[in-house]
NUVEX-928702 format. One record per residue (C-alpha): x, y, z; residue number from 1; chain. Coordinates in Angstrom, 3 decimals, decimal comma. Each point is the difference from the previous one (the first is absolute). Example, Ala and Ser with C-alpha at 12.3 -4.5 7.8 and 13.67 -1.06 7.14 Angstrom:
2
[rec [12,300; -4,500; 7,800]; 1; A]
[rec [1,370; 3,440; -0,660]; 2; A]
***
This chain:
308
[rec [1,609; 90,641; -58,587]; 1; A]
[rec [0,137; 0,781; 3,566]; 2; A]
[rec [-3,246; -2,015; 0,426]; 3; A]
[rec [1,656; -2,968; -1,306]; 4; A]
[rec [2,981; 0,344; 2,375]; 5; A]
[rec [-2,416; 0,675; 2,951]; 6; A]
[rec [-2,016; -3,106; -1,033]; 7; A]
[rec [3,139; -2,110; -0,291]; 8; A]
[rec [1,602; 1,319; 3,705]; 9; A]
[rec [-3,480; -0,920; 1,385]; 10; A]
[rec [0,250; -3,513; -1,984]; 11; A]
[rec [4,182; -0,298; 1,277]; 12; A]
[rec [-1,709; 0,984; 3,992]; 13; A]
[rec [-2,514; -2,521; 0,150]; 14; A]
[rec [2,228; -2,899; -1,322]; 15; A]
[rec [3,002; 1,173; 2,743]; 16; A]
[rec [-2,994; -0,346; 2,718]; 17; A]
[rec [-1,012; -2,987; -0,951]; 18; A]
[rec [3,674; -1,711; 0,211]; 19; A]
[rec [0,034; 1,395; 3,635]; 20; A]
[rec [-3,178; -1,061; 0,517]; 21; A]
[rec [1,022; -3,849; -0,736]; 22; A]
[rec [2,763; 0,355; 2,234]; 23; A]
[rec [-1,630; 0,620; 2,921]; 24; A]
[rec [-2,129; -2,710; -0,727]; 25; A]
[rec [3,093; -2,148; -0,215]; 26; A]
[rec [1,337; 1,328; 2,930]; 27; A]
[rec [-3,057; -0,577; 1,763]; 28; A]
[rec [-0,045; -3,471; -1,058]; 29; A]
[rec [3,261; -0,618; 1,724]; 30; A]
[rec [-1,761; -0,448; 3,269]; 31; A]
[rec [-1,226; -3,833; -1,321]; 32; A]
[rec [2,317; -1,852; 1,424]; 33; A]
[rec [-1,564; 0,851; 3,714]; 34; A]
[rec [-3,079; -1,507; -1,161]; 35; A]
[rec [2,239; -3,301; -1,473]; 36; A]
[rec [1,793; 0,017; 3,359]; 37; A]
[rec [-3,669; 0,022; 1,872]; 38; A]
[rec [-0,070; -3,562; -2,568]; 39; A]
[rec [3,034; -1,507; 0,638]; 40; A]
[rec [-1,061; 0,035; 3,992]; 41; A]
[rec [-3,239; -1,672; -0,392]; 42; A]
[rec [1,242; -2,471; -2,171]; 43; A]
[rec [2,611; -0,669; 2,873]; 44; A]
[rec [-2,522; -0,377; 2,459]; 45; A]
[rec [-2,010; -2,445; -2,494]; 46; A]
[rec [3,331; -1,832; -0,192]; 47; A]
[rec [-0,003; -0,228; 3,577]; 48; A]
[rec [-3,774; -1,360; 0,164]; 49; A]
[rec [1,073; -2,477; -2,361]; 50; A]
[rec [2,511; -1,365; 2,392]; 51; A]
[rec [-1,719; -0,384; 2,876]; 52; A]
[rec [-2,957; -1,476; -1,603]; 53; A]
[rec [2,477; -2,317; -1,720]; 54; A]
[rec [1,353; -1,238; 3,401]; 55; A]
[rec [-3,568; -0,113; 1,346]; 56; A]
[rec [-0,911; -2,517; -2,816]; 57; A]
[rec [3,382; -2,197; 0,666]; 58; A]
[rec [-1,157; -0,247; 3,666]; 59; A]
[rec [-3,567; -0,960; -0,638]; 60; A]
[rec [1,297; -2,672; -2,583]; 61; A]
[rec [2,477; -1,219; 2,636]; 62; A]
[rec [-2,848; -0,790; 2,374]; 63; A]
[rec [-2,221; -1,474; -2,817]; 64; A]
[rec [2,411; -2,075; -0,221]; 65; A]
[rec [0,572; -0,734; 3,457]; 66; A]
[rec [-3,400; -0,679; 0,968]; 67; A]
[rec [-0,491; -2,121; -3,225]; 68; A]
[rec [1,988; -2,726; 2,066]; 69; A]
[rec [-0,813; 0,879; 3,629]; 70; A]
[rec [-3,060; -1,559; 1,699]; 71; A]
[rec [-1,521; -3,037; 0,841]; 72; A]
[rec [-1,119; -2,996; -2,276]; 73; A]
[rec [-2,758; -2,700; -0,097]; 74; A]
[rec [0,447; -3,803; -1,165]; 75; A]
[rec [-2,009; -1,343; -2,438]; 76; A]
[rec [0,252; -2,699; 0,826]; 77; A]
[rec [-1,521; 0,441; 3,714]; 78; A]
[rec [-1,106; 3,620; 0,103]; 79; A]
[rec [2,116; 1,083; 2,569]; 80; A]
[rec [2,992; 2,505; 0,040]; 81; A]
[rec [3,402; -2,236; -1,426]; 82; A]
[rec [1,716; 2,578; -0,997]; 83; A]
[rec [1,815; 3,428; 1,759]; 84; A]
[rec [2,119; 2,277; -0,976]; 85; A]
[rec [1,498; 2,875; 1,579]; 86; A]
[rec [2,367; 2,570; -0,787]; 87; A]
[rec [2,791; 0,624; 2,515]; 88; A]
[rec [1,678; 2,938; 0,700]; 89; A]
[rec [3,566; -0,959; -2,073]; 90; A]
[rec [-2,454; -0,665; -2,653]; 91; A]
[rec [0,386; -3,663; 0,044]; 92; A]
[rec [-3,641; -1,593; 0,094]; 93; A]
[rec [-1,082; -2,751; 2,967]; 94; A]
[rec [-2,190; -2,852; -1,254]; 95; A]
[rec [-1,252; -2,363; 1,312]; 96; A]
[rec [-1,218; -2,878; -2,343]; 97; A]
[rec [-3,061; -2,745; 0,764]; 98; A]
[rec [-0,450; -2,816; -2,011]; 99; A]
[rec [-3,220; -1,897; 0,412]; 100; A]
[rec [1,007; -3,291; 1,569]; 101; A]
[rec [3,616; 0,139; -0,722]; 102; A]
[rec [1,995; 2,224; 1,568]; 103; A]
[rec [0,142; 3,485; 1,854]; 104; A]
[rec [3,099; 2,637; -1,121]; 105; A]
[rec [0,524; 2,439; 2,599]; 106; A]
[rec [3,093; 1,916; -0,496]; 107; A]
[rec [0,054; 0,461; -3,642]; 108; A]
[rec [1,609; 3,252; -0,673]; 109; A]
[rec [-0,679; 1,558; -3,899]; 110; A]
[rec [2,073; 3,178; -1,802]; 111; A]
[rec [-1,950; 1,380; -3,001]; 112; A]
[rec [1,754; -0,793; -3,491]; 113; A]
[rec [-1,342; 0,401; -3,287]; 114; A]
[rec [-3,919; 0,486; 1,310]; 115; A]
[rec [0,068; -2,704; 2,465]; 116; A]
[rec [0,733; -1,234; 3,290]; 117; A]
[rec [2,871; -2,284; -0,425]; 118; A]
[rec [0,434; -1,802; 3,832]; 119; A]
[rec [1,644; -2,362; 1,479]; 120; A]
[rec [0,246; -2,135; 3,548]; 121; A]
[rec [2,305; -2,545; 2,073]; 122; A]
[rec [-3,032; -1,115; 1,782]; 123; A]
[rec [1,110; -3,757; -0,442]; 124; A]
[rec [3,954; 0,233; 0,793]; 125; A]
[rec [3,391; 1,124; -1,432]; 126; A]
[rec [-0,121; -1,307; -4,105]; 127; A]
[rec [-3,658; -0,191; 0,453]; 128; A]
[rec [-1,002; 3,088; -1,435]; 129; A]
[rec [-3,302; 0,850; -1,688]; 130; A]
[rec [-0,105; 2,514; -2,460]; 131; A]
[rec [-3,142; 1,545; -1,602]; 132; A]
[rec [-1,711; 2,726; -1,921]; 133; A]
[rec [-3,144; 2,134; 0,845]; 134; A]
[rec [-1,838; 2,338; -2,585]; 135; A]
[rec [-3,323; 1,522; 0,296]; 136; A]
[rec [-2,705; 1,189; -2,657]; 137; A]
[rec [-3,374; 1,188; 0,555]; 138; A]
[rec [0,630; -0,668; 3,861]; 139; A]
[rec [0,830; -4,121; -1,033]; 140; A]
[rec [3,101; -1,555; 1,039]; 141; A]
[rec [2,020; -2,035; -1,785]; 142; A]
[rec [2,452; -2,098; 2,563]; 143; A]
[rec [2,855; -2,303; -1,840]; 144; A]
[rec [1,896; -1,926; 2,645]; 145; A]
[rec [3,289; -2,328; -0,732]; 146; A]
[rec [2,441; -1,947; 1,809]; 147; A]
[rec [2,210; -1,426; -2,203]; 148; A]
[rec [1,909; -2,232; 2,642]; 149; A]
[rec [-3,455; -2,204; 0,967]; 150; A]
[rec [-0,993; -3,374; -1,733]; 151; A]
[rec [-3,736; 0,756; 1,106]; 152; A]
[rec [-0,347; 3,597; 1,264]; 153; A]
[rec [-0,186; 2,462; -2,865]; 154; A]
[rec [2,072; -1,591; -1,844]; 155; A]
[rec [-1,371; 1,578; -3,447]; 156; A]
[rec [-1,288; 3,463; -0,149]; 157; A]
[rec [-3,480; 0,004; 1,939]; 158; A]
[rec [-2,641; 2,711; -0,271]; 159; A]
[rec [-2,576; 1,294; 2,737]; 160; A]
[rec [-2,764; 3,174; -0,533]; 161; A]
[rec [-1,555; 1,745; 2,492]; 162; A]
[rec [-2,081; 3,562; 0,026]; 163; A]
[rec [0,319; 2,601; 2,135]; 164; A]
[rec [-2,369; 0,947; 2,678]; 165; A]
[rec [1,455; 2,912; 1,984]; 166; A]
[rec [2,889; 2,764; -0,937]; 167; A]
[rec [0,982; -0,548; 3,883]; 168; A]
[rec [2,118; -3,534; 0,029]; 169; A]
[rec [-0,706; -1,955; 3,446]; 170; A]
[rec [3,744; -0,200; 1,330]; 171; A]
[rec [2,063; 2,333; 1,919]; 172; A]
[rec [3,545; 0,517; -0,476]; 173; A]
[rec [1,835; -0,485; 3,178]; 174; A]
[rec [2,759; 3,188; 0,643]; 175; A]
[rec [-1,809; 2,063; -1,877]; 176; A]
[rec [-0,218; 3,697; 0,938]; 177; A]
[rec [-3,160; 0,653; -2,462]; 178; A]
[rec [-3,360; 1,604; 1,850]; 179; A]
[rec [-2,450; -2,646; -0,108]; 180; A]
[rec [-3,423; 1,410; 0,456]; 181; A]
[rec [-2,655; -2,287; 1,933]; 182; A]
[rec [-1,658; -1,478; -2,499]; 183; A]
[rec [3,046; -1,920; -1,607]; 184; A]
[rec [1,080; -0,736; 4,297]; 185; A]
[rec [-3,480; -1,782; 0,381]; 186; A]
[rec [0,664; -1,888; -3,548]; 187; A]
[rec [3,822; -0,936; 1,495]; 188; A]
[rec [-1,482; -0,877; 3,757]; 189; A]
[rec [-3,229; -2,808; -2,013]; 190; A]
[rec [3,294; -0,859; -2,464]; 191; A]
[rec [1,624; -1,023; 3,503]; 192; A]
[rec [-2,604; -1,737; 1,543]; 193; A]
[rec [-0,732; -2,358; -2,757]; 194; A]
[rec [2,302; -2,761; 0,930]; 195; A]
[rec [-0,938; -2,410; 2,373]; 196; A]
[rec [0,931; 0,635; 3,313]; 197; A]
[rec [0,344; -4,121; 1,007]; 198; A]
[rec [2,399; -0,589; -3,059]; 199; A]
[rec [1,979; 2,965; 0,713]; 200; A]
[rec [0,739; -1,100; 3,572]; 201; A]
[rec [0,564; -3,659; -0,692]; 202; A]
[rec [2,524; 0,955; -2,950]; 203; A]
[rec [1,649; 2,321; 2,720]; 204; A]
[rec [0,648; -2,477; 2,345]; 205; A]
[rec [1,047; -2,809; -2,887]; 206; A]
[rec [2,332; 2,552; -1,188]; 207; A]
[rec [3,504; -1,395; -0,725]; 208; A]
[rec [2,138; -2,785; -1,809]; 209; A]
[rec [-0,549; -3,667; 0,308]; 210; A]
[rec [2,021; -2,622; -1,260]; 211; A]
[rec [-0,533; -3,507; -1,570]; 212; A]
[rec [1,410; -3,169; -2,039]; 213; A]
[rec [-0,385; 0,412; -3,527]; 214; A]
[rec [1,102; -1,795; -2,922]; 215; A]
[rec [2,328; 2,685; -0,779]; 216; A]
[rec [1,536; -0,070; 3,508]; 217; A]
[rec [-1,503; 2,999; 2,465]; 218; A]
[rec [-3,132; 1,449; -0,719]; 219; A]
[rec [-1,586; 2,898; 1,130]; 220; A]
[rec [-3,334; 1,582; 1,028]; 221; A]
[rec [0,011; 3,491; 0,701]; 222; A]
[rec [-2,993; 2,435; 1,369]; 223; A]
[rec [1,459; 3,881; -0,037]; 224; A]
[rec [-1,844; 3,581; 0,261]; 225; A]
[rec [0,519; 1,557; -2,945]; 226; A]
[rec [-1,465; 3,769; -0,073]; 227; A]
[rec [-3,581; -0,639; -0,664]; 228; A]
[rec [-0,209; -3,530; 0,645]; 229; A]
[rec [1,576; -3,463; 0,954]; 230; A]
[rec [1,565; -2,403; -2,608]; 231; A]
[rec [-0,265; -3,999; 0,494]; 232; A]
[rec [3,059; -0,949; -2,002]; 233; A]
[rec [1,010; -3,990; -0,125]; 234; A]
[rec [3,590; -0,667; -1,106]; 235; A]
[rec [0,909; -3,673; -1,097]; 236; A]
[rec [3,355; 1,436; -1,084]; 237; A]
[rec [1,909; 2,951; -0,805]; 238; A]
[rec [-0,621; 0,408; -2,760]; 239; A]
[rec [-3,594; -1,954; -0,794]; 240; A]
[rec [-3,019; 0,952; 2,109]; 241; A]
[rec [-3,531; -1,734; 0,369]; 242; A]
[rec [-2,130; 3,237; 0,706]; 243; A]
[rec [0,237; 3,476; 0,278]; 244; A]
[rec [-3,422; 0,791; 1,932]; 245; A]
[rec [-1,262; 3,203; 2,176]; 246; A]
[rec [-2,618; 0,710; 2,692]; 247; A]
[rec [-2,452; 0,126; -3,116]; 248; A]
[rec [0,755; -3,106; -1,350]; 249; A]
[rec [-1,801; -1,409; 3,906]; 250; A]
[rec [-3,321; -1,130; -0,628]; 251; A]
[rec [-0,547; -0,226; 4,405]; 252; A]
[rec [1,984; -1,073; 2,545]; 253; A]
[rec [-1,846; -2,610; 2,849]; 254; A]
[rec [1,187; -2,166; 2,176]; 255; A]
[rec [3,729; 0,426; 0,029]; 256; A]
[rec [-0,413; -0,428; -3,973]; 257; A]
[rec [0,605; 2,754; -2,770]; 258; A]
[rec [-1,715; -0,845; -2,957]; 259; A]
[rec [1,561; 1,336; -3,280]; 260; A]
[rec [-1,355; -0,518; -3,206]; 261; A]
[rec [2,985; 0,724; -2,924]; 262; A]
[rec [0,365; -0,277; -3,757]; 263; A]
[rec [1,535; -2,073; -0,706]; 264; A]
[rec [-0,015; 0,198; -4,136]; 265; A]
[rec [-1,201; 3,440; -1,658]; 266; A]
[rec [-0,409; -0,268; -3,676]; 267; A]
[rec [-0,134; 2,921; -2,655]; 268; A]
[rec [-3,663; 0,060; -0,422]; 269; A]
[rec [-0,089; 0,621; 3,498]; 270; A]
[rec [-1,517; -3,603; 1,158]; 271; A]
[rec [1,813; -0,560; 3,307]; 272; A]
[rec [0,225; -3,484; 2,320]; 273; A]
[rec [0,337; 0,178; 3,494]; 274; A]
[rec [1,206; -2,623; 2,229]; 275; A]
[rec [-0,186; 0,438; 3,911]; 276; A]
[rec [2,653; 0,574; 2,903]; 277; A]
[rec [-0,874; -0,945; 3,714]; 278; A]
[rec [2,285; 1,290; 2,640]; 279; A]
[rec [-0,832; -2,030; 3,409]; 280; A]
[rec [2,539; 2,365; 2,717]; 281; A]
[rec [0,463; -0,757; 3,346]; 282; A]
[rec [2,867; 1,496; 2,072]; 283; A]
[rec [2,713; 0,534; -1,949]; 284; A]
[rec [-0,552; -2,163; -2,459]; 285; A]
[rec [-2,070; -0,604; -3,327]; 286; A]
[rec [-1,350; -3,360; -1,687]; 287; A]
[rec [-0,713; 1,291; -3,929]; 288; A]
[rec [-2,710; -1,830; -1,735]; 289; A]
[rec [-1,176; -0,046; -3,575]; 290; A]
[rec [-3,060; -0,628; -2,158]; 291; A]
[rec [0,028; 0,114; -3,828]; 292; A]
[rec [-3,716; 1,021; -0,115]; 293; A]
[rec [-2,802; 0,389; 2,723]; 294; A]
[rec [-1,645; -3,537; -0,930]; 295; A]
[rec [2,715; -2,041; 0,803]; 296; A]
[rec [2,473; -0,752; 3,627]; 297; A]
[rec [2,795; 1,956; 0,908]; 298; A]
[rec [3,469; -1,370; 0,539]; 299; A]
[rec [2,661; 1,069; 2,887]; 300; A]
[rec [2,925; 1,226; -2,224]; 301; A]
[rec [2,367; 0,747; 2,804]; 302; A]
[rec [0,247; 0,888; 3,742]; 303; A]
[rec [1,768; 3,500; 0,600]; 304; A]
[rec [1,435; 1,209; 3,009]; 305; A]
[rec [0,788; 3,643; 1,065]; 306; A]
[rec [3,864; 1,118; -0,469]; 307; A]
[rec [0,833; 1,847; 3,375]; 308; A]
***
């Protein structure tokens, strides 16, 4: 009998230290929550990581997209740079726009909507404005110009491609405060030296207003500065012109003479006619000649003389 109540004491012992035992296993466990807290921080600092690799991506994508645009493009249709674009420091973009025997844009200025370069320019005077669209893919440009107001000039939507060539467009923007390293100051310095130095002066000394007898009463033939060139502009009215020309519309200049050739009719498929413009000056005034093609004679259309 008093084996049996020994054996069951010992049985009664071992069970109590086994409870305790548990406990202080549970206690011990208690001390997890340092080892979650180690977690929690490194899964702040991954948050952290995330972040700034987040804003790191948003900043490369931004100048993806920025150089997409920016650069300098060829012509197809001569092989020689038509097209520049440059992003200024407001974030507006500068382009200037060549068309192959029609016209030269100079101060187009574009704002980026909707994955293009929507632009527009008063090169041509107040409720003469020509509005246009520029998107790029695979380094290809797609140009669509429009001026609503002209019977001849863009009158329908017209479209002009060119590739690009360089990331580094061949302009300068003028009040800018941007570093520009040497190699883009040579490319600006050639850019400048490209016009001809004997049109530049002539137009210089022609510059000015000069008046004549039109149909329409007073006409007008004006030669400004603008900033990166000079426009020829020949009023018959005030509100009807017979061409809207600029220094690259002048084929030479000799003997007294400038010699502008002009298109005069530009259809949708891109087939243009040109007809010819012969300014004779002397001083102070202007004798303004015209040929419909270079086969046949020109004809004096008026005689001009400077407004003082």
């Amino acid at each position: 009998m008093k084996k049996r109540v020994s054996i069951l004491y010992l049985c009664f012992l071992l069970c109590f230290l086994c409870g305790a035992c548990g406990k202080a296993d549970m206690k011990e466990n208690n001390n997890v929550p340092v080892i979650t807290t180690e977690v929690n921080e490194n899964l702040m600092e991954n948050d952290s990581s995330c972040q700034e690799l987040d804003i790191l991506q948003q900043n490369e994508e931004s100048a993806n997209e920025e150089k997409l645009y920016v650069g300098e493009y060829n012509s197809y249709d001569v092989n020689e740079p038509g097209l520049q674009i440059r992003k200024n420091e407001d974030g507006t973009y500068l382009i200037p726009i060549g068309i192959y025997r029609l016209t030269q844009l100079d101060n187009c200025v574009g704002v980026e909507i909707d994955n293009r370069i929507e632009f527009s320019t008063n090169k041509w005077g107040e409720g003469r404005e020509i509005t246009g669209t520029i998107s790029v893919d695979n380094d290809i440009a797609t140009v669509k110009l429009q001026a609503e107001w002209s019977d001849t000039w863009f009158k329908d939507i017209c479209e002009y491609k060119y590739y690009k060539i360089s990331d580094i467009p061949n302009i300068y923007v003028y009040g800018s405060t941007e570093e520009v390293t040497d190699d883009v100051e040579e490319e600006i310095t050639a850019s400048e030296n490209i016009a001809d130095d004997l049109i530049v002066n002539e137009l210089e000394k022609l510059a000015g207003e000069y008046e004549y007898l039109s149909d329409y009463g007073v006409g007008k033939l004006i030669i400004e500065k603008n900033e990166y060139t000079y426009d020829i502009s020949d009023y018959d009215s005030q509100s009807s012109y017979r061409f809207l020309a600029d220094s690259s519309n002048i084929e030479s200049i000799e003997n007294n003479r400038i010699y502008i050739k002009y298109p005069e009719q530009v259809f949708q498929d891109d087939t243009v006619i040109f007809c010819y413009y012969i300014l004779e000056y002397g001083e102070d005034e202007m004798d303004v000649y015209y040929k419909q093609s270079e086969q046949t004679d020109e004809q004096l259309l008026y005689h001009a003389t400077k407004k003082n």
